[in-house]
N, C-alpha and C positions, 0 to 999 in steps of 0.2 A: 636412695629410692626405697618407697617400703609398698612392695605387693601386696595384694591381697587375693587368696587363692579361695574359691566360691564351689560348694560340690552340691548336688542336689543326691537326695538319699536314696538307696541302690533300688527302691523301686519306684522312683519316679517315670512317667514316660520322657522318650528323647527328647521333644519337644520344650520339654521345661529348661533345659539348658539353652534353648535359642532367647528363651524368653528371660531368664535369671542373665542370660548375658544385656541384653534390652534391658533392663533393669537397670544394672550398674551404672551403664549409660545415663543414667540421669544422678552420680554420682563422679562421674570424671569420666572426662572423654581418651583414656586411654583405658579400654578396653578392648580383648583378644581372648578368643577359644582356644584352649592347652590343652589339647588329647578331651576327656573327658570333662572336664570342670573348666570353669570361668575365672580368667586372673585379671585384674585391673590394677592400673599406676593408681596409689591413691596418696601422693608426699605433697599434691598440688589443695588435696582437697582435706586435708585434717584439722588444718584451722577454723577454715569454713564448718566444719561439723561437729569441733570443741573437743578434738582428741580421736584416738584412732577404737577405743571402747563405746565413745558415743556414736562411731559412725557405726560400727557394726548393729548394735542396737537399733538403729534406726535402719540400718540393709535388712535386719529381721524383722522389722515390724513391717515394710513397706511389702515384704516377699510375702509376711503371711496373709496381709491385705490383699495380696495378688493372687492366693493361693497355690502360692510357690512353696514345694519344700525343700526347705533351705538344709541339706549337713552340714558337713564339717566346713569349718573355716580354719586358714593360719596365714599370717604376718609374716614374710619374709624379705630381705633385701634382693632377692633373683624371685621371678616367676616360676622357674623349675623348683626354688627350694619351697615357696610357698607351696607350690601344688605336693613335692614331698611331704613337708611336712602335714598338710590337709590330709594325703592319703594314710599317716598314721596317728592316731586319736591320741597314743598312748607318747607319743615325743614330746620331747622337754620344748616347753616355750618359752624358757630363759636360756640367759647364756648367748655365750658367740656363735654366728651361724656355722662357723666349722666344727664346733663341738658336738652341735644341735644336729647337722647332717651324720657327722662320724658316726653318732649314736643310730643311725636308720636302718632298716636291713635293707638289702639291694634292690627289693623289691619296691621299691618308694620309689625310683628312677625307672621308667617306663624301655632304656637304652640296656639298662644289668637286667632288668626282670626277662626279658628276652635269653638271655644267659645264667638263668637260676639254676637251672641243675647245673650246669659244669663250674660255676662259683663255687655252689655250694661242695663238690666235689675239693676246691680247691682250700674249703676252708675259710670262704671270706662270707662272713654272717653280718657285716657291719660296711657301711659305706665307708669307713674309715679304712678298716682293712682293705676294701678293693684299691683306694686311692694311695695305698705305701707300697702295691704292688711295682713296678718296674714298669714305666710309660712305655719303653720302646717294644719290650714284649705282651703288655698288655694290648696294645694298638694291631699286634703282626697277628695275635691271635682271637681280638673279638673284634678288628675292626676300629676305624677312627670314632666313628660315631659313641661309640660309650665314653672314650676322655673327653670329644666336644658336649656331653651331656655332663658330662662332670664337672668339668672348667665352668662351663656357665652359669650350673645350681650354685656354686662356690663361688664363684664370681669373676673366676679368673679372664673370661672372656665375656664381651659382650653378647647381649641377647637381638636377635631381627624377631620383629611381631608386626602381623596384619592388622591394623588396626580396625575394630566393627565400627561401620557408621548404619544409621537408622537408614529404611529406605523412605519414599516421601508418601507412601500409604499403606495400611497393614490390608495385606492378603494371602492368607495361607490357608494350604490343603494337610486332607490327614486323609491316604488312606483304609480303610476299615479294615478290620481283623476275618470280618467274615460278613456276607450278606445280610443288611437290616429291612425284616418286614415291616415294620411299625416304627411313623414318625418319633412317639416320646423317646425310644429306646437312642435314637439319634443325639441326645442331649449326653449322656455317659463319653461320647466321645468331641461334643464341641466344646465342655469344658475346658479341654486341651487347650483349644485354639482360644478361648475365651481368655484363659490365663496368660497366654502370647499376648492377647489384643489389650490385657490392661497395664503389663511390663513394657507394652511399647508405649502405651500411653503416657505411663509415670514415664521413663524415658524423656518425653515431649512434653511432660507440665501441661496435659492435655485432655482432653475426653471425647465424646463421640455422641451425637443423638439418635443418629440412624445405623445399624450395622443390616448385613442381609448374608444368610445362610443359606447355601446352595447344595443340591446333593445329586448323584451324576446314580442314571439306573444301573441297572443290572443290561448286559450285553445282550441277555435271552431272555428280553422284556417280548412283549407281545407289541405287534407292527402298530396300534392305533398310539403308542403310549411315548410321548414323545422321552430324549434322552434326558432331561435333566429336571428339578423342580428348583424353586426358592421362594424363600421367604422372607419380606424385610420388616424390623420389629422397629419401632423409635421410642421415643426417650421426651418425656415433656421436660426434661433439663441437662445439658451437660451434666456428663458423670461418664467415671470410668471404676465403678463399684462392681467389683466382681460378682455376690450375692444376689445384690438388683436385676443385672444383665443376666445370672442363670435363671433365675426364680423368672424374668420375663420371657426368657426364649421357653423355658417349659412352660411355659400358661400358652404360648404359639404353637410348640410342637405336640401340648394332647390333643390339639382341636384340629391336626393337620393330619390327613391320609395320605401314604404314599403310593402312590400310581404302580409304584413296579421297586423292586428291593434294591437299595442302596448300595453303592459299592465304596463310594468316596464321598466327600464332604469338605467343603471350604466356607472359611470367614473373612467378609471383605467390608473395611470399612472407607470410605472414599473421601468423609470430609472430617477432619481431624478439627477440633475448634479448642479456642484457647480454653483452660479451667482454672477459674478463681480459686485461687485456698486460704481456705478460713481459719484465722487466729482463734482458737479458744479464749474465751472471756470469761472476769468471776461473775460478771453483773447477771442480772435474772433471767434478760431479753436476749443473752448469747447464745442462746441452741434454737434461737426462731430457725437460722438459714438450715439447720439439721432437721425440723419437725418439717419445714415446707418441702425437704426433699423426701421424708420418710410418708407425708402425706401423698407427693407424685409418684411415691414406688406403690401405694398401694391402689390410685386411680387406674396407674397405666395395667393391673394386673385385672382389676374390675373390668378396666373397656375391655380387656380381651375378652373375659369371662362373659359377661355380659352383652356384647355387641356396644359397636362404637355408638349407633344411636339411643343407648340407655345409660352413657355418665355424661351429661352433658354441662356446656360452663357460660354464664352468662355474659354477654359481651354489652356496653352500653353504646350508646348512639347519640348526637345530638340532633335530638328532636321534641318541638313541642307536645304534640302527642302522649299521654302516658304510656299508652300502650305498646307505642315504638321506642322509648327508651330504651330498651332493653329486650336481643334478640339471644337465642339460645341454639347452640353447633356444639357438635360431638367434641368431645377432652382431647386433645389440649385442642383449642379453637386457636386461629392463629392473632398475633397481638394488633388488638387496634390503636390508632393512634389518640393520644390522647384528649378526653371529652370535657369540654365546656359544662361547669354546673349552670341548669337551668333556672332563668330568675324569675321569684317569686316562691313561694312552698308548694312543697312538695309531699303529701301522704306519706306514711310509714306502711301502710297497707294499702294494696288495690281491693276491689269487688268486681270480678268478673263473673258473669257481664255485669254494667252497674245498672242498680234495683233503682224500678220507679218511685216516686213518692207521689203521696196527694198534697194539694194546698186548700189551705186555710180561705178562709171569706176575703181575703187579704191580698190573697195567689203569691200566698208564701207558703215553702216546703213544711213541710211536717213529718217527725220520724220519733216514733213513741214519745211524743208529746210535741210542744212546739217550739222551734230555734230560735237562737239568738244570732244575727249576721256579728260575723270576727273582724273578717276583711271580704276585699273584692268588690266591685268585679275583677278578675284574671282572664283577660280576653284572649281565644285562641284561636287562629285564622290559619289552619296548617292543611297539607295533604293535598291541596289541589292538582300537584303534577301525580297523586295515585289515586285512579278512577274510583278504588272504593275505601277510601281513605284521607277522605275529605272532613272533618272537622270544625264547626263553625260553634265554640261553647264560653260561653262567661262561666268561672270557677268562682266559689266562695268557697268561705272556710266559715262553717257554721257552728254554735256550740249547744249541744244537747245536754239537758241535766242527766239524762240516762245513761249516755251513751258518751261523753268528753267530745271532743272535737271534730269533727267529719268534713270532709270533702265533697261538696253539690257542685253541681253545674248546671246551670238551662241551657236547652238547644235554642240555636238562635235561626234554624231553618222553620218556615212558616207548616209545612208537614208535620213535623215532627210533634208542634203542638195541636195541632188538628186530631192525634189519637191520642195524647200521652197531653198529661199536665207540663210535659217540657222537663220539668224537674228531673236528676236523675242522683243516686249518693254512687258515689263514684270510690272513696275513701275514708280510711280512717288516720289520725295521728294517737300514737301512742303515748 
């Protein structure tokens, strides 16, 4: 068997250890919490990851992705000896594990550190030396538990472990060190939770588009001020990017006030959805799917910024009409189904509204100087089921020496030429 013992550095908060265990999880499903630090079976998954150097390298890049801080690590055949040897930087990681242990001070076993001063009284500076003491009087006077901690780092007995499974959605609470009057200040400590909620997601091969942040008052808020607020932030794409997701809850929590001072604070994400991951490529077009997410991280911080109805995304429609082609809803708009191209041409520029013309002796249009028909008529007969969006127009596509190509229509309602030559330019093609 070869463990691998997982420590986060001494000032990490507690929390990162639920989540660096979450983590693992999505390297081998025998994973278990050991006092302090994170040990995982990992003799199933070394192949899979092309050596036991490769995987750690990749447990560190995935943790700093996560904004996990990862300490010490060590490689051993028992979970006790890994976790030993992780607790001391300075131990040989060659060699047989009984050699590797003897060399430890007692203080590496969590069962002798208990018993450090009367060890040390005795002389025993080395796990080696505790282990050539005399079993039956060792046992009478500290107890079975230090030989059963000793037997199993060494191997001599076997190890029982709880095994972690993920639960089936992330919600967790933190609470606060001390009362918060102001929303922003609230982000210094969802971080925490934010780093949980992306180790559970690698975990799950997963991401989230919606998360929502809640936070519970203070006990001696004032009677009108109910007990709790939240706030739910979404995501115009799967993703489980640590950076993204804090940079977007601060762009929510400066523009958010808090009714009455904070005392706790939870993250709860409810719909877990699958996350594609992307091969890196050498060819040119390989970081499009990276530029389209880097361009959604900066949309969804605009709309906050901004107000949702000032980034808006254009959705098209099938309709003759040009003006109905294409309606405009706040980012992300949600997806329409896919639009039929309209037959016949179509402008590359509209003219709104579109500008009258005069006609010639001829009752043909005229637009700094006078056209040549291209095509058309392009008959439109649209709108009748919307009262004022009714439509009755022959389109041509006309060509000016001045001006390239353009876009006319006549109205074909007998009004309409009653004040207006009928003619109207409507477009240009580029």
């Amino acid at each position: 068997m070869r463990w691998l013992a997982l420590c986060c550095t001494p000032d990490a908060p507690a929390g990162d250890v639920d989540a660096l265990a979450w983590l693992a999880l999505s390297f081998t499903p025998r994973v278990t919490r050991l006092e302090e630090a994170v040990v995982a079976e990992m003799s199933a998954s070394l192949r899979l990851f092309r050596g036991a150097r490769a995987l750690r390298l990749r447990l560190h890049a995935e943790a700093e992705q996560a904004g996990l801080a990862l300490g010490a690590t060590a490689w051993a055949p028992t979970a006790l000896a890994a976790l030993a040897l992780a607790r001391c930087p300075d131990a040989p990681r060659q060699g047989r594990l009984c050699e590797r242990l003897d060399a430890l001070p007692p203080t590496a076993l969590s069962a002798a550190h208990v018993h450090h001063a009367m060890l040390a009284r005795l002389g025993c500076q080395r796990l080696g030396a505790l282990r050539r003491l005399p079993r039956a009087a060792l046992a009478k006077r500290f107890g079975p538990a230090l030989l059963t901690a000793l037997d199993q780092a060494y191997g001599d007995l076997p190890e029982v472990h709880d095994w972690l499974t993920l639960p089936d959605r992330f919600d967790a609470r933190l609470e606060l060190p001390y009362r918060v009057e102001h929303a922003p200040v609230l982000l210094n400590f969802a971080e925490q939770l934010l780093r949980q909620l992306c180790a559970f997601l690698a975990a799950r091969h997963a991401g989230v588009r919606a998360l929502r942040l809640a936070w519970q008052h203070d006990a001696m808020r004032a009677r009108d001020v109910a007990g709790s607020g939240e706030l739910t932030l979404s995501t115009a794409d799967t993703t489980r990017d640590l950076r993204r997701l804090t940079r977007l809850l601060g762009e929510h929590l400066s523009r958010t006030t808090l009714a009455a001072p904070a005392g706790e604070i939870s993250l709860s994400a409810d719909t877990v959805l699958p996350l594609q991951e992307l091969s890196v490529g050498l060819l040119p077009g390989a970081s499009e799917p990276q530029e389209r997410t880097t361009t959604n991280a900066l949309l969804e911080r605009l709309s906050v910024r901004l107000g949702a109805d000032h980034v808006l995304e254009g959705r098209l429609h099938e309709d003759h009409r040009l003006d109905r082609m294409q309606s405009w809803h706040p980012w992300p708009a949600a997806a329409s189904p896919p639009v039929r191209r309209a037959p016949g041409p179509q402008p590359t520029w509209l003219i709104e509204p579109p500008q009258p013309l005069r006609c010639d002796a001829r009752e043909q249009p005229v637009y700094c100087g006078p056209l040549s028909r291209v095509s058309g008529p392009h008959r439109i007969e649209a709108g009748w089921w919307d009262c004022s969006g009714l439509q009755t127009r022959d389109y041509y596509v006309y060509r000016s020496a001045a001006r390239g190509l353009l876009w006319v229509y006549r109205e074909r309602l007998p009004d309409a030429a009653a004040v207006t030559s009928g003619w109207f330019l409507h477009g240009a093609f580029a």
